[in-house]
VOPAGU-2260 file (C-alpha; in pm, 1 decimal, decimal comma):
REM VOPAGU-2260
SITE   aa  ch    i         X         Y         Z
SITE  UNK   A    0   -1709,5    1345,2    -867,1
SITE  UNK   A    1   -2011,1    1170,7    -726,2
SITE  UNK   A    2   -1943,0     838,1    -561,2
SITE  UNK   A    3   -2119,0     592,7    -346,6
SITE  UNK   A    4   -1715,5     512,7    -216,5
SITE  UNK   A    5   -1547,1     654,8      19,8
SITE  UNK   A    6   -1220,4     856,0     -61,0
SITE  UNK   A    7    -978,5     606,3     -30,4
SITE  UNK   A    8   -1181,7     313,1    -217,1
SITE  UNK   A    9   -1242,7     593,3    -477,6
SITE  UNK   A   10    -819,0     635,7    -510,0
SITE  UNK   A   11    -787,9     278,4    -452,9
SITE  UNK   A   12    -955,8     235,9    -798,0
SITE  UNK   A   13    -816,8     542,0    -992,5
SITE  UNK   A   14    -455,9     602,5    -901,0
SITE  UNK   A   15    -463,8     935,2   -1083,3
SITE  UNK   A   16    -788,7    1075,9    -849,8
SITE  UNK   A   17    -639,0    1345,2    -587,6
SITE  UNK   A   18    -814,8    1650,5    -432,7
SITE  UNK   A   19    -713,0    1972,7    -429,2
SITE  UNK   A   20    -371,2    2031,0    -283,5
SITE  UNK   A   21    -331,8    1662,2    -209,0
SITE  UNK   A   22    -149,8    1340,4    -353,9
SITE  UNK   A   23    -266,3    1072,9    -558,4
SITE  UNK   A   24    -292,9     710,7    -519,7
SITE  UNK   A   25      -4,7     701,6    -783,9
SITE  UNK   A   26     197,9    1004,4    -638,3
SITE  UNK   A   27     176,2     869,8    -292,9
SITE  UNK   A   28     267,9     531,5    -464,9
SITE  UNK   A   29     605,9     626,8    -618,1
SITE  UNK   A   30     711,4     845,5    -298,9
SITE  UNK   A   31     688,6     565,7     -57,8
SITE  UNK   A   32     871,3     303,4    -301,2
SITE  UNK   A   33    1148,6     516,6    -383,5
SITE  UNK   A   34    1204,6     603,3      30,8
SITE  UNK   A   35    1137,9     197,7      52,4
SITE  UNK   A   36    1418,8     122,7    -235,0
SITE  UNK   A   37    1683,3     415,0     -60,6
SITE  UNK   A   38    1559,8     209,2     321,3
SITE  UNK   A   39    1639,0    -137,7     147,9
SITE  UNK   A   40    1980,8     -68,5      17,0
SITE  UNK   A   41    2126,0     125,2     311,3
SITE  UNK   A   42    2020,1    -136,3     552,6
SITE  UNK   A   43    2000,8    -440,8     349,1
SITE  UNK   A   44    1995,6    -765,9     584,5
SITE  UNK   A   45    1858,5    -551,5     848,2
SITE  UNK   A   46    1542,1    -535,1     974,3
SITE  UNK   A   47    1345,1    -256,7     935,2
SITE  UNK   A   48    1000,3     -80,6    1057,7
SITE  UNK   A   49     812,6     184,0     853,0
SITE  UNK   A   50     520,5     357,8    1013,4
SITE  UNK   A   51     302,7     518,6     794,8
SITE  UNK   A   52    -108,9     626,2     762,5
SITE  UNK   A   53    -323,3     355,0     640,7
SITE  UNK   A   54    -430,5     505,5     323,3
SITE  UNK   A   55     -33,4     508,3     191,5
SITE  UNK   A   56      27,0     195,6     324,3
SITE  UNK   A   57    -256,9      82,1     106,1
SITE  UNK   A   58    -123,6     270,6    -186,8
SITE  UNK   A   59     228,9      86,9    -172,9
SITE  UNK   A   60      63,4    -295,2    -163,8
SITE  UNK   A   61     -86,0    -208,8    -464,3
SITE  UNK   A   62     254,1    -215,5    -598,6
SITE  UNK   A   63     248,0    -592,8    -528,4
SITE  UNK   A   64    -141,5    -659,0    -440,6
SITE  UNK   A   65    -477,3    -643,5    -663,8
SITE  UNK   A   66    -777,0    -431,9    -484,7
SITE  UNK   A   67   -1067,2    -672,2    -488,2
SITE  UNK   A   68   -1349,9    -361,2    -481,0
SITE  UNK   A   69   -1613,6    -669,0    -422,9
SITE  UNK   A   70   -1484,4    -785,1     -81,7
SITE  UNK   A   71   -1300,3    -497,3       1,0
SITE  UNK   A   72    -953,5    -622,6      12,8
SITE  UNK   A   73    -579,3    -637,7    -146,7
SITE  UNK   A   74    -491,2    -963,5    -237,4
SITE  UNK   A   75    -145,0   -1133,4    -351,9
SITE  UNK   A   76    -105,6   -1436,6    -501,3
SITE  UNK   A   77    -474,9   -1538,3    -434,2
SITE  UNK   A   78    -428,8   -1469,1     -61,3
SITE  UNK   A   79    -576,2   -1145,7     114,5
SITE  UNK   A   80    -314,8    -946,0     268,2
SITE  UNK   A   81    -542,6    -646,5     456,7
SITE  UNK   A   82    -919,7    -556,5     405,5
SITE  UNK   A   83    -954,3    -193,0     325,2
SITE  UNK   A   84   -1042,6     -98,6     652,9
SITE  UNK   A   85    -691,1    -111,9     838,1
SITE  UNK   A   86    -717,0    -157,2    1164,5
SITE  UNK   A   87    -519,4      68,3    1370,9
SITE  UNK   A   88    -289,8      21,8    1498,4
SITE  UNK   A   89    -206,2    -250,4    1210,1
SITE  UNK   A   90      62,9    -388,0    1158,1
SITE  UNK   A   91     202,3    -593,3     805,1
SITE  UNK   A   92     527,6    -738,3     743,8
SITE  UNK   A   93     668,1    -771,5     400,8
SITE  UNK   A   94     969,9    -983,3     384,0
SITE  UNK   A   95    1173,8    -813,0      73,7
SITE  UNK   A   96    1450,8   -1026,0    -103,2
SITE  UNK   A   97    1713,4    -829,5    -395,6
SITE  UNK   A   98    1416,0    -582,3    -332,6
SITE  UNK   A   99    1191,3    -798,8    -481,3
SITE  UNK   A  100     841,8    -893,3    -293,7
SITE  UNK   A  101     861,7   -1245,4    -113,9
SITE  UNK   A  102     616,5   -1233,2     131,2
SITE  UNK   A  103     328,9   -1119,9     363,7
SITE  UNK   A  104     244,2   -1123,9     702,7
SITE  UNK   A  105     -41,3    -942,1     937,5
């Protein structure tokens, strides 16, 4: 494949793309939510931390975010969460409710 993106833009845009011997954007995707979904119901109420490589992280916002290619960005509900580039160390809070996506926070 011959891109003018980098690898993780390229994934970002194709969930399915994945090199040899790796995981996709979609793989990546479903591994992290299901881990998330086991995390949420054994310590629902409680406040949790999950550290993780910026590329997955990215991944798993797209469950709830829109990549903007143009600017570079995930966005939800009209409001940019991270840029592509995430700084590290980063750090993002997502405020679940009944598992469900309330909110955002950088």
């Amino acid at each position: 494949m011959n891109s003018k993106n980098d690898y993780t833009t390229d994934q970002l845009l194709d969930e399915n793309l994945k090199n040899k011997d790796g995981e996709s954007n979609l793989e990546v995707r479903k591994r992290m939510t299901e881990s998330i979904m086991e995390i949420l119901d054994k310590y629902q109420g409680k406040k949790i931390a999950v550290v993780s490589h910026g590329a997955a992280i990215k991944y798993f916002l797209q469950n709830f975010c829109e990549y903007d290619h143009e600017n570079e960005t995930l966005i939800y509900k009209g409001k940019t969460v991270c840029s592509k580039k995430i700084e590290s160390p980063s750090f993002i809070k997502i405020i679940f409710k009944d598992k469900i996506n309330v909110s955002f926070e950088n």
